[in-house]
Backbone bond lengths (Angstrom), bond angles and torsions (degrees), N, CA, C in turn:
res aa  C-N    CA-C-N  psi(-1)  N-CA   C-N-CA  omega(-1)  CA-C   N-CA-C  phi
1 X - - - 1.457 - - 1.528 111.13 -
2 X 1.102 116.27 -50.98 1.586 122.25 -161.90 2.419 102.81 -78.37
3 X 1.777 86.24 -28.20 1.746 63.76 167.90 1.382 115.15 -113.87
4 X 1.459 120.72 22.40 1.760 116.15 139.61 1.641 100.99 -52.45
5 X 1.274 99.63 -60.75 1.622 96.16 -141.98 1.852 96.71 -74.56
6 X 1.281 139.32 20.82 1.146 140.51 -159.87 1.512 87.20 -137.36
7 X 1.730 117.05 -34.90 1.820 93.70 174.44 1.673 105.18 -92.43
8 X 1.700 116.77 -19.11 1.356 85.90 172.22 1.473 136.08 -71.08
9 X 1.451 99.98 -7.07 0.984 90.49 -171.61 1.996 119.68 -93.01
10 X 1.283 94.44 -6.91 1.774 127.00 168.84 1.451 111.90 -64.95
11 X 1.507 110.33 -68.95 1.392 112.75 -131.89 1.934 81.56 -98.85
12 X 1.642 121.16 151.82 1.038 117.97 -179.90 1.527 109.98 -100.59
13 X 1.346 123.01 1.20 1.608 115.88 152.34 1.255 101.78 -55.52
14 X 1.092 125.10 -28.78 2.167 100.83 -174.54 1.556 105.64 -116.93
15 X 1.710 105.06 53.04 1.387 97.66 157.67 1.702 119.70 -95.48
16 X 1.003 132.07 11.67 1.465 122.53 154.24 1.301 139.95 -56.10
17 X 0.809 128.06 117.39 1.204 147.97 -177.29 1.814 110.14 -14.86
18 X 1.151 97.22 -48.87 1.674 94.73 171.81 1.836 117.98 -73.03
19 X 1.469 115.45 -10.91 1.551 101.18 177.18 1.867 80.54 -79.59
20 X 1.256 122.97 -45.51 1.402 92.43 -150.91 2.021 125.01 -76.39
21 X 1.185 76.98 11.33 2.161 85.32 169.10 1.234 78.22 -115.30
22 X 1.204 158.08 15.90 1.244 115.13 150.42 1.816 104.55 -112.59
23 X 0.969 117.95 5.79 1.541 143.66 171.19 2.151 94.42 -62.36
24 X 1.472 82.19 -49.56 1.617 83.14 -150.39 1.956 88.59 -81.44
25 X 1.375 130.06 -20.45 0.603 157.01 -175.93 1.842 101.65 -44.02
26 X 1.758 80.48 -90.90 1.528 80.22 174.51 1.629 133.75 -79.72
27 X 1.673 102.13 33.82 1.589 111.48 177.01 1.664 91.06 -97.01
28 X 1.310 113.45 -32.71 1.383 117.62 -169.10 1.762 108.01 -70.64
29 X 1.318 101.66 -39.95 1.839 106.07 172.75 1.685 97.28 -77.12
30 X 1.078 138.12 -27.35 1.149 116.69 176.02 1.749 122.78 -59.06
31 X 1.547 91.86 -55.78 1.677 93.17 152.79 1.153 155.22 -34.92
32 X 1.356 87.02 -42.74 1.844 118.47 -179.81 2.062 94.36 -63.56
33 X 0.961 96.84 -53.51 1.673 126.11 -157.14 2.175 92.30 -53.78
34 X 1.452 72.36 -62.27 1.843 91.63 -174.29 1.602 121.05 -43.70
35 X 1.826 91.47 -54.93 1.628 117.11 -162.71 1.946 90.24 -70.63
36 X 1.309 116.83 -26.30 1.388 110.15 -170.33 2.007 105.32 -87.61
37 X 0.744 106.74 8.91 1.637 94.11 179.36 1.605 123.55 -86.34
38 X 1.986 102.52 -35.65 1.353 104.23 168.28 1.764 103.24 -60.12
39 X 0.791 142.03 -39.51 1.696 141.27 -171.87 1.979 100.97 -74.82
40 X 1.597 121.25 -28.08 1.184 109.89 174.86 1.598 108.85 -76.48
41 X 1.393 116.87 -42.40 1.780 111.36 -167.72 1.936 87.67 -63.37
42 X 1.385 98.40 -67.99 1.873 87.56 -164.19 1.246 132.51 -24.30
43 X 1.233 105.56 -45.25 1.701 119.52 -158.93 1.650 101.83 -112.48
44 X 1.551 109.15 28.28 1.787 114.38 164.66 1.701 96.89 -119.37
45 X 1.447 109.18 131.40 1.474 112.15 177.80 1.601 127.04 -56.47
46 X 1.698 102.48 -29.27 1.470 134.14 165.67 1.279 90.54 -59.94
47 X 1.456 142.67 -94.05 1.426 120.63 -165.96 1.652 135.87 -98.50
48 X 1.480 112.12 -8.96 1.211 97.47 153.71 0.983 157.76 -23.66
49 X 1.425 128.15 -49.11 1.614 132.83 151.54 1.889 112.44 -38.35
50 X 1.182 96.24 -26.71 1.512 86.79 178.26 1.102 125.48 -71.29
51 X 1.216 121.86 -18.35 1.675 137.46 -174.74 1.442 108.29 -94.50
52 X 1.446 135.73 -3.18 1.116 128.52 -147.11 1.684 102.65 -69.70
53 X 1.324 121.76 -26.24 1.120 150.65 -171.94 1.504 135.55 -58.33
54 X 2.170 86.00 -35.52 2.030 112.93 -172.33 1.374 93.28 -53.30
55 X 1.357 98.23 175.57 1.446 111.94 172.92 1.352 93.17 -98.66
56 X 1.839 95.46 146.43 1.264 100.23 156.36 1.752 147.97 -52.66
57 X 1.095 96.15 -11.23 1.429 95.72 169.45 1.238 130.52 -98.90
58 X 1.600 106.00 -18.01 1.794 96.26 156.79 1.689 117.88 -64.41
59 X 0.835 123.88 -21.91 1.771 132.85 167.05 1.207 125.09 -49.95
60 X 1.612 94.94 -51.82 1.596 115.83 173.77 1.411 104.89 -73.63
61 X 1.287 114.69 -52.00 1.990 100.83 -179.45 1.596 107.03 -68.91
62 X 1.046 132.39 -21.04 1.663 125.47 -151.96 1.564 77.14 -83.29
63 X 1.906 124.20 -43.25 1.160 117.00 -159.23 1.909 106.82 -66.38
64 X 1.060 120.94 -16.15 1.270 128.53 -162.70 2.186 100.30 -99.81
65 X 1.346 101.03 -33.68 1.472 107.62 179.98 1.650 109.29 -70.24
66 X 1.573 98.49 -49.41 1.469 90.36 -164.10 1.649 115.79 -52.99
67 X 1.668 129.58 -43.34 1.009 105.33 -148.79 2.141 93.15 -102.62
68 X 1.344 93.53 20.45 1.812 103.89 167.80 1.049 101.78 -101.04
69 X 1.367 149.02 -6.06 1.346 137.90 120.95 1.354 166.93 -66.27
70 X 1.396 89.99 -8.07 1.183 126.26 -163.42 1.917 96.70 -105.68
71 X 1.256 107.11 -39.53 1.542 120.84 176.97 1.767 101.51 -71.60
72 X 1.446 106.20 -32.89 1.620 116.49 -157.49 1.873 92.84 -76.80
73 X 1.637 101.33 -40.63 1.667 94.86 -173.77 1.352 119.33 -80.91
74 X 1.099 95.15 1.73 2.026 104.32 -176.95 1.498 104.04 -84.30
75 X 1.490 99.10 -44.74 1.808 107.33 177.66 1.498 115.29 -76.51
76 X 1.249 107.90 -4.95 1.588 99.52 171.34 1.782 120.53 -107.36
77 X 1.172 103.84 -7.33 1.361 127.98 169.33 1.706 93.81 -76.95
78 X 1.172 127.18 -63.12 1.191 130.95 -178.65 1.418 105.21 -44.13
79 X 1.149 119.14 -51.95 1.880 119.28 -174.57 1.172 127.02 -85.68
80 X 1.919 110.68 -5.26 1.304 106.26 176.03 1.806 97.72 -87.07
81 X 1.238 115.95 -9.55 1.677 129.18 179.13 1.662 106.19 -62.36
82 X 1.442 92.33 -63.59 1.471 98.66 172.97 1.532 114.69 -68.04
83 X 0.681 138.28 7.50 2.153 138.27 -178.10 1.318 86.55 -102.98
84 X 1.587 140.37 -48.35 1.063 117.65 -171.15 1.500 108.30 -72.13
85 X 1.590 126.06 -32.19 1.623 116.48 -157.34 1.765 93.90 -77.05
86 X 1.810 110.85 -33.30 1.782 99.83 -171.89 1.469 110.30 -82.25
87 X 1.110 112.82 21.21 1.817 118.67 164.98 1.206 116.95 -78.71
88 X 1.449 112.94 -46.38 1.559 138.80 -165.70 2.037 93.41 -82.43
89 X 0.985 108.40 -15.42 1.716 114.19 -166.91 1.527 90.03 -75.74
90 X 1.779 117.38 166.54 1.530 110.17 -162.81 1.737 81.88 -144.98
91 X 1.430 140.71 4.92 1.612 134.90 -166.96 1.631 97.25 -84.28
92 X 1.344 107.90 -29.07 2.028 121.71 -171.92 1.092 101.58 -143.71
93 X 1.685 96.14 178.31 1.808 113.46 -179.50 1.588 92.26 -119.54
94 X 1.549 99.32 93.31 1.470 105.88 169.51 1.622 114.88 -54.14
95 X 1.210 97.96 -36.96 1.594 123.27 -152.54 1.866 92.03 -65.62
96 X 1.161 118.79 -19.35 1.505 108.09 172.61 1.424 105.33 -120.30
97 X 1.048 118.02 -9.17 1.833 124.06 164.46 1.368 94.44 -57.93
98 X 1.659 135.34 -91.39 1.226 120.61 173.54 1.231 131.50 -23.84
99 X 1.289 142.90 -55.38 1.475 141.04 -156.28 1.508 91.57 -88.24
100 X 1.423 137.47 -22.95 1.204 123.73 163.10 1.741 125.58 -62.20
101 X 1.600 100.12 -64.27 1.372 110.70 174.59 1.487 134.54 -102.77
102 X 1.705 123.78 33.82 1.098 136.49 -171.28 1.249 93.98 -66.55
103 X 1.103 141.94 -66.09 2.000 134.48 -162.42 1.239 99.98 -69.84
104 X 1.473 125.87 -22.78 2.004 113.35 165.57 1.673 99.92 -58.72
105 X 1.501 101.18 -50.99 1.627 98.20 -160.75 1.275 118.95 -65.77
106 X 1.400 118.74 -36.22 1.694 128.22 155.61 1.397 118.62 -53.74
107 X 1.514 117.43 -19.91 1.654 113.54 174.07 1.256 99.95 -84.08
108 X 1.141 124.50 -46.47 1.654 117.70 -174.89 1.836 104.30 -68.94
109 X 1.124 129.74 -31.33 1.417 108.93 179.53 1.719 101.96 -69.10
110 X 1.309 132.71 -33.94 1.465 140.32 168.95 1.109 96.86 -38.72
111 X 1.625 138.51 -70.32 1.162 143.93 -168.48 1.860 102.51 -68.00
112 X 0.972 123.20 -87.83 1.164 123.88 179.04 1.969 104.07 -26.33
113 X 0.972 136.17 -13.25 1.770 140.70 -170.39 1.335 96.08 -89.12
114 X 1.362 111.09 -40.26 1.492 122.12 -145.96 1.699 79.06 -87.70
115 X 0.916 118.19 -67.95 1.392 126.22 -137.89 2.131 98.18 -73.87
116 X 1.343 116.28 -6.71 1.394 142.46 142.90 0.900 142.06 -49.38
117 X 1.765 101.82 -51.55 1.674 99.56 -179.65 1.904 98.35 -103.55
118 X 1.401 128.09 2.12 1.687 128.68 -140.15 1.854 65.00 -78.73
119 X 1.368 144.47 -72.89 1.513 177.29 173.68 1.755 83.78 3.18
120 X 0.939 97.67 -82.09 1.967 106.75 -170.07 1.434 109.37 -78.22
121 X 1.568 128.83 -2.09 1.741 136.54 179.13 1.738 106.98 -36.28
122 X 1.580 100.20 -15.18 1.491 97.11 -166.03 1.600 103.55 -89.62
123 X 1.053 114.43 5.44 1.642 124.89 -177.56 1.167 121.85 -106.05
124 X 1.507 107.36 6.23 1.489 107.98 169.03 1.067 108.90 -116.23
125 X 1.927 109.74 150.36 1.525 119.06 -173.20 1.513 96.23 -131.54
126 X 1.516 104.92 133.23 1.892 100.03 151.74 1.443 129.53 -47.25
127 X 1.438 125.21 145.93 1.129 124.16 163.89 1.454 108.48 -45.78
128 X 1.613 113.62 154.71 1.742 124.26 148.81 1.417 120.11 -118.80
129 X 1.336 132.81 135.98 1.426 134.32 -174.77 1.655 101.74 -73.68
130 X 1.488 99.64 121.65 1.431 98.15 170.22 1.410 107.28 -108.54
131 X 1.270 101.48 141.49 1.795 101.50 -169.83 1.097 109.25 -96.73
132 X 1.279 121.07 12.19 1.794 123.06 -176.31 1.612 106.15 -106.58
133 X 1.621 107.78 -23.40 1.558 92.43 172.26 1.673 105.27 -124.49
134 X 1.538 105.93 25.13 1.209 113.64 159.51 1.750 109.02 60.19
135 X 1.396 121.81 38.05 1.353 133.83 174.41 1.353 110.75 -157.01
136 X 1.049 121.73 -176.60 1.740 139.23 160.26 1.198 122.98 -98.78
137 X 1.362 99.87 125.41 1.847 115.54 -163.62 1.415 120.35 -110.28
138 X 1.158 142.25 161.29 1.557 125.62 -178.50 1.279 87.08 -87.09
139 X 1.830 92.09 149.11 1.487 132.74 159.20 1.291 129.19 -1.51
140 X 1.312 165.67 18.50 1.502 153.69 -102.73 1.852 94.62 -62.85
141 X 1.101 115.16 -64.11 1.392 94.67 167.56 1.551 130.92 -25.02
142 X 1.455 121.04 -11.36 1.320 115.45 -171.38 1.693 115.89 -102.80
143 X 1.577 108.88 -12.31 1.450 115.58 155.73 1.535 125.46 -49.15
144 X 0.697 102.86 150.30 1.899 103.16 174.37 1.135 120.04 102.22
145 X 1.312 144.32 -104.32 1.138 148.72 -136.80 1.917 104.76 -131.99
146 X 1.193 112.66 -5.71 1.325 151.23 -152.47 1.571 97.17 -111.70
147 X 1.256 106.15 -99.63 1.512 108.49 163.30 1.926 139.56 -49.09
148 X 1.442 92.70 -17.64 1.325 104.84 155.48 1.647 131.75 -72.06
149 X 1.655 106.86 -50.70 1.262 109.95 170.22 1.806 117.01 -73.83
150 X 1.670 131.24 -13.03 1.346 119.26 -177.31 1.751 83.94 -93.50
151 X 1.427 115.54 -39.63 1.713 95.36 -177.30 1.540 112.16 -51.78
152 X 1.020 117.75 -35.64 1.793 117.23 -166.91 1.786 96.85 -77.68
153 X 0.878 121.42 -40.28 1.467 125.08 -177.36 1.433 120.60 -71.10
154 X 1.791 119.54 -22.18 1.341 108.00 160.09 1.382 109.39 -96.58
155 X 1.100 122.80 -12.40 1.860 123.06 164.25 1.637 107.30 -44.31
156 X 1.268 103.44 -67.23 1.282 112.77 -170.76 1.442 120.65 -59.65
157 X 1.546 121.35 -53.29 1.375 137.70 167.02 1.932 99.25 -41.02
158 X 1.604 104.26 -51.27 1.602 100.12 -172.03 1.095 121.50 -46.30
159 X 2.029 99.19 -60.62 1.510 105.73 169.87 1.813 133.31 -40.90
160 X 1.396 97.64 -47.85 1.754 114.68 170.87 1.417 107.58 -16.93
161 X 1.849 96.12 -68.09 1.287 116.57 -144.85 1.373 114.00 -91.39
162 X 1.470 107.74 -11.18 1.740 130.91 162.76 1.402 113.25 -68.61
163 X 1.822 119.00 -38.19 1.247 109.06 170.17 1.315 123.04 -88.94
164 X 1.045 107.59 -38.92 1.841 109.06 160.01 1.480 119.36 -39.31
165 X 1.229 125.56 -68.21 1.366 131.38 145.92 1.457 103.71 -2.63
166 X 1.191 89.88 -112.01 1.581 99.74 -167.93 1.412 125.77 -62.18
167 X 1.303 133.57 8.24 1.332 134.46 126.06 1.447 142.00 -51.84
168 X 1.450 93.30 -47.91 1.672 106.98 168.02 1.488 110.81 -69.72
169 X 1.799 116.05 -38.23 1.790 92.56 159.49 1.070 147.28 -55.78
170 X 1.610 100.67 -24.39 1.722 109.86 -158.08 1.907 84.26 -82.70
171 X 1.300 116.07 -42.98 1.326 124.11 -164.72 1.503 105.28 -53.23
172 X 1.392 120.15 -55.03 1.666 134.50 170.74 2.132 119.82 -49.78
173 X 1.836 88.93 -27.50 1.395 91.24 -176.65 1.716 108.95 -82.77
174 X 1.818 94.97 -33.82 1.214 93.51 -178.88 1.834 124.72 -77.01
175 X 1.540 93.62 -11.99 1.440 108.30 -175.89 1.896 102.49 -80.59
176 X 0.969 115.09 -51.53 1.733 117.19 173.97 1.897 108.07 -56.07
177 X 1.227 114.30 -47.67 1.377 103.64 171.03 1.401 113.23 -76.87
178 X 1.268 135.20 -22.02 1.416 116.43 155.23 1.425 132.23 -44.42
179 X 1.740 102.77 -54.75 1.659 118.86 176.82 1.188 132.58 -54.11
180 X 1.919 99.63 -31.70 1.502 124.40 -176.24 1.407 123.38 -97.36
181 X 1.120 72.02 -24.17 2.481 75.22 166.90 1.597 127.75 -64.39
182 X 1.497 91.08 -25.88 1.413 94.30 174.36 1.227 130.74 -95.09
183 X 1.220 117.85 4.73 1.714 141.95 146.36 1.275 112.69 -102.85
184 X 2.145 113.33 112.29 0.959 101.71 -175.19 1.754 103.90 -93.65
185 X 1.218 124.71 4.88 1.441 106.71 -179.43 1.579 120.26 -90.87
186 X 1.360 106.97 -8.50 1.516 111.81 132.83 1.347 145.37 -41.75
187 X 0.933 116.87 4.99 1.613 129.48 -160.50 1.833 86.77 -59.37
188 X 1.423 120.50 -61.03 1.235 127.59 -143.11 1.787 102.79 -80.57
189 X 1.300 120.03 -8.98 0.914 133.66 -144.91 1.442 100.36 -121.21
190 X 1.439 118.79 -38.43 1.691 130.67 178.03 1.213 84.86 -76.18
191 X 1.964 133.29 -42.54 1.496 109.13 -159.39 1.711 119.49 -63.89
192 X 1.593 88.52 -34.86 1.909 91.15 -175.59 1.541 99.99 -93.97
193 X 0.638 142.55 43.04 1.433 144.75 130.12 1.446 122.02 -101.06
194 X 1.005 108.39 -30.31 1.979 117.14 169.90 1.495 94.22 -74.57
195 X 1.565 137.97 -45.09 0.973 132.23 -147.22 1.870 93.02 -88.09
196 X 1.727 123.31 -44.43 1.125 109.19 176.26 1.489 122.35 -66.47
197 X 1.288 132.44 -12.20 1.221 137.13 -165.34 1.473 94.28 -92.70
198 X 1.045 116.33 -70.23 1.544 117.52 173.48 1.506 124.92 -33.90
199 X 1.217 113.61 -33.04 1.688 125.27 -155.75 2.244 75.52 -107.15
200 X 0.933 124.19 -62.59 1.736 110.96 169.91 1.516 121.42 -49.10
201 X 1.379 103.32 -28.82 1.555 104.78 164.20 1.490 142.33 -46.92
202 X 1.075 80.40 -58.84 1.742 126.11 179.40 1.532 103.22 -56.73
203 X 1.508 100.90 -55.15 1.864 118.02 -161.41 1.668 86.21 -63.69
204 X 1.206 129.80 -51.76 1.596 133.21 -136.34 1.745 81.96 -99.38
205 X 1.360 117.16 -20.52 1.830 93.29 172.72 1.095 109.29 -110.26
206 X 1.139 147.11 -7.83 1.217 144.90 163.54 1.250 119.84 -60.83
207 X 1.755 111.57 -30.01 1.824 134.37 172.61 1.533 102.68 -46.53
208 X 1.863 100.35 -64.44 1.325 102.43 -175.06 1.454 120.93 -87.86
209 X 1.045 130.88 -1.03 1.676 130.81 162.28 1.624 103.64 -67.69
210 X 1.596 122.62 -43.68 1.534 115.43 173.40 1.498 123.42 -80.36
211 X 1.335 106.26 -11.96 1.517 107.48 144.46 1.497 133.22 -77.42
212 X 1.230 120.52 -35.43 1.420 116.34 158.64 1.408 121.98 -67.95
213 X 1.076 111.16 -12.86 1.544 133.02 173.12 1.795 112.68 -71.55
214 X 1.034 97.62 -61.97 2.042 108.46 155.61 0.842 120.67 -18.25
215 X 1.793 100.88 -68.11 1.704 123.45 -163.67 1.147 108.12 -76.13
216 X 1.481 122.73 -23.10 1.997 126.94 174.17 1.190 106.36 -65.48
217 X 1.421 127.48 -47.98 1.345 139.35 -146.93 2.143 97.75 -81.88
218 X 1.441 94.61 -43.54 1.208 101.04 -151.74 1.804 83.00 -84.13
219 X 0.899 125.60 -68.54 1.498 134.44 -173.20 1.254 103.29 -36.79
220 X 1.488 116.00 -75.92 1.282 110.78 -124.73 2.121 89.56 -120.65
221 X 1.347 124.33 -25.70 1.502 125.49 -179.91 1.633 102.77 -93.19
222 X 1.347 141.00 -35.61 1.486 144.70 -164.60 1.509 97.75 -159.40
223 X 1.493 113.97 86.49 1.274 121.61 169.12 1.190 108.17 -92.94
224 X 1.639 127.22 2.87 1.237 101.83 -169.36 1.920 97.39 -135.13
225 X 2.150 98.32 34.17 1.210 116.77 174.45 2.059 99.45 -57.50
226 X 1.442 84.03 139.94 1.665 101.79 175.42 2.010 103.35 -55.97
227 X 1.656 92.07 125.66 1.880 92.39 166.96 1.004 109.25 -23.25
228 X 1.694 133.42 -74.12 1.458 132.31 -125.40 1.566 96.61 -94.57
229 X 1.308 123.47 -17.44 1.896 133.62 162.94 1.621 99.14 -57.13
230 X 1.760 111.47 -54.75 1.380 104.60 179.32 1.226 120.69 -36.27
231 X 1.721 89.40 -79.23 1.390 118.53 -179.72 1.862 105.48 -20.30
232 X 1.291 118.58 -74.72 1.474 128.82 -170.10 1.389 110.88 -40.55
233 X 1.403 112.78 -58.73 1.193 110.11 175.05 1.708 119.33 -51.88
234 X 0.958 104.29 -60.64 1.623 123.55 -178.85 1.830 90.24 -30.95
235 X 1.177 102.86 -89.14 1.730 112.92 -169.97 1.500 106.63 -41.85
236 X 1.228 136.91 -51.33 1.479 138.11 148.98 1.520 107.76 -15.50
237 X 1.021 123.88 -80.36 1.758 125.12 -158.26 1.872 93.72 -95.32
238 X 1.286 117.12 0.42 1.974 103.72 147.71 1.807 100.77 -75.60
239 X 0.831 75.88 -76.04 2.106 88.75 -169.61 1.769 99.02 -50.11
240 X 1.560 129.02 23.03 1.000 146.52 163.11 1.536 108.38 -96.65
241 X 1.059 109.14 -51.02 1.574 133.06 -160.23 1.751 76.96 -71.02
242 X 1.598 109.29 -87.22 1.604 118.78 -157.78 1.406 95.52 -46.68
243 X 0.796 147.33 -77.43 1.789 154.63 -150.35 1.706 90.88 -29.94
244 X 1.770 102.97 -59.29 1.478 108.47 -142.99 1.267 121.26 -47.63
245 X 1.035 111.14 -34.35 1.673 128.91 -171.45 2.025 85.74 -81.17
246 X 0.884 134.79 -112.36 1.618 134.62 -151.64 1.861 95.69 -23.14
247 X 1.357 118.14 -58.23 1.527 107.26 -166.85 1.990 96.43 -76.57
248 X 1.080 146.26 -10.31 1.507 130.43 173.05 1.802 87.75 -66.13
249 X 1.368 124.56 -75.33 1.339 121.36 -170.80 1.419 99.93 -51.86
250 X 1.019 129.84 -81.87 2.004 108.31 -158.11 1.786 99.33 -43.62
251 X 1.429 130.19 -25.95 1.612 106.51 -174.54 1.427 106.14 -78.68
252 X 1.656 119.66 -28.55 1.399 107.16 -150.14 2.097 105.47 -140.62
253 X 1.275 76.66 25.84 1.818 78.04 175.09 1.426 111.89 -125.40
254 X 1.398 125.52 122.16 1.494 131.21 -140.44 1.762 77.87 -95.17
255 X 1.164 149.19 -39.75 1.257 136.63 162.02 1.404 156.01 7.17
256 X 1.592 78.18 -87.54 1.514 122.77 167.96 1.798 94.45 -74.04
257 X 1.184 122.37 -78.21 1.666 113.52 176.80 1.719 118.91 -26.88
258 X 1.363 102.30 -60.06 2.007 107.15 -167.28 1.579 88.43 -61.25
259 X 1.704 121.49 -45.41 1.850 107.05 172.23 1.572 108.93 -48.96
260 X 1.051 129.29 -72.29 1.256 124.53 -176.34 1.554 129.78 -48.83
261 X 1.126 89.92 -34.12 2.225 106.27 155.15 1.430 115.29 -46.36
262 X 1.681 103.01 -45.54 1.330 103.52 -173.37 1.350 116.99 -93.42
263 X 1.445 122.79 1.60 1.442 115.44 -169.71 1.927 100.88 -122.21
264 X 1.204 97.46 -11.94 1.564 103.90 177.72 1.529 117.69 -145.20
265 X 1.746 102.71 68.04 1.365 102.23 -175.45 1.706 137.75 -10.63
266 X 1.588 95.41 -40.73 1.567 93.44 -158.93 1.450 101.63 -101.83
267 X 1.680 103.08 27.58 1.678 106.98 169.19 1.470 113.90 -69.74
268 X 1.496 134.28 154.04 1.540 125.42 -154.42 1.739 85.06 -104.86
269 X 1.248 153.41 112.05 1.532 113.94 159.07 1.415 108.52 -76.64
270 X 1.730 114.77 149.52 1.469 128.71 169.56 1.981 98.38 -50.37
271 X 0.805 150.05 103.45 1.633 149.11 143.76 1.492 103.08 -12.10
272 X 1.552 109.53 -53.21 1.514 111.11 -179.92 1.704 129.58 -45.76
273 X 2.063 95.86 -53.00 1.498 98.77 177.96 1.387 129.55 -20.63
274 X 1.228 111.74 148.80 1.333 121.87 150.60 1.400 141.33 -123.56
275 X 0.882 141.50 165.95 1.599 132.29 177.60 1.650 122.88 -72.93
276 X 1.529 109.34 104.70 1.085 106.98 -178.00 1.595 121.99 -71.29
277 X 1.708 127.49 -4.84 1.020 115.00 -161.08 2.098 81.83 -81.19
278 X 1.478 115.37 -179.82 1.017 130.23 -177.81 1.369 119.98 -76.29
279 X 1.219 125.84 159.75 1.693 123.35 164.18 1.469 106.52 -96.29
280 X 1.049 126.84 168.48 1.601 140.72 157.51 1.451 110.46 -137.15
């Protein structure tokens, strides 16, 4: 992750407009990645005891960061969805709207995150060290009425962003086979672009179907699954979310591969790949 976002921002094959939201992209999973580790040592029985010590207020902020990041990477997954469908759009030239104002548009989803989670802030609790299972456990105060209203609120937010998602693909798939039918020596050219959009489709709803999938299991089939079962799962399908984006580009961006061709001979490229940045 960290040397995508260190060659896009280097190498001038990835000055288009689409490495750099996805530049900013994976600074945001880097975060995500980072801000989640004080919450992995605590709440593992293996290292918990080690923390018994932190101050309380990294607990209290990590408790307030994690799910402002976690809201922040859902909405940027959402907008790298939409960058691909307003490419294919013909009223403007998105394609230099972005590369102009991408860090405005990432400040306003910051703001717009904030101004999301400030509403339910009352539903988060610091960890407490329990010395009987030798880790840090959520809040007991945070059962009830607490954990009911942030569970219903990432259900809903999930779903949102599951149909948005996958609307804006079908809309982009149907918008490229519109554009491309009417050039038939395109044939080969509409296929791997139907085929990358589709195969990014898929990746980005399948993310959030196994997150709503979480929230069934944990909510509503085994509500009374053990924390540290939560916990596992939970960090599993984050580091699901961050991964997805760095491994979709190393499988399917002919780019990033012919760079890596050139800097590590005995790199294989797939023949298949294609270029994930966009056409116009």
């Amino acid at each position: 992750m960290l040397f995508l976002i260190v060659i896009f921002g280097k190498n001038k094959r990835f000055s288009n407009s689409f490495y750099r939201i996805v530049q900013c992209d994976l600074v945001l999973n880097l975060c995500v990645y980072t801000n989640s580790w004080v919450h992995r040592l605590a709440q593992r029985p293996s290292t918990g005891y080690l923390l018994q010590n932190i101050p309380r207020q990294i607990l209290v902020i990590t408790s307030y960061t994690m799910p402002f990041f976690s809201h922040l990477q859902t909405v940027s997954i959402t907008l790298l969805c939409f960058y691909r469908y307003s490419l294919l759009l013909e009223f403007m030239n998105f394609n230099k709207f972005w590369a102009k104002w991408y860090l405005l548009v990432y400040l306003g989803l910051i703001t717009y995150t904030i101004a999301m989670i400030l509403p339910i802030s009352f539903t988060f609790f610091p960890l407490v060290y329990n010395s009987t299972d030798g880790c840090f456990v959520i809040h007991p105060d945070y059962y009830g009425t607490n954990h009911y209203v942030f569970g219903a609120t990432v259900w809903i937010v999930s779903n949102v962003h599951l149909i948005i998602i996958t609307t804006l693909g079908v809309l982009t798939v149907s918008k490229l086979r519109k554009r491309f039918s009417q050039h038939q020596n395109d044939t080969i050219r509409t296929r791997d672009m139907m085929k990358r959009v589709t195969l990014i489709v898929a990746i980005n709803s399948a993310i959030y179907i196994i997150i709503i999938f979480w929230l069934l299991v944990v909510g509503v089939i085994f509500p009374d699954m053990n924390q540290v079962t939560q916990f596992e799962i939970l960090v599993t399908v984050s580091d699901m979310i961050s991964f997805s984006m760095p491994y979709t580009l190393l499988f399917f961006d002919k780019n990033i591969q012919e760079m890596m061709s050139e800097k590590i001979p005995s790199f294989s490229r797939n023949p298949s790949s294609i270029a994930v940045a966009p056409m116009t």
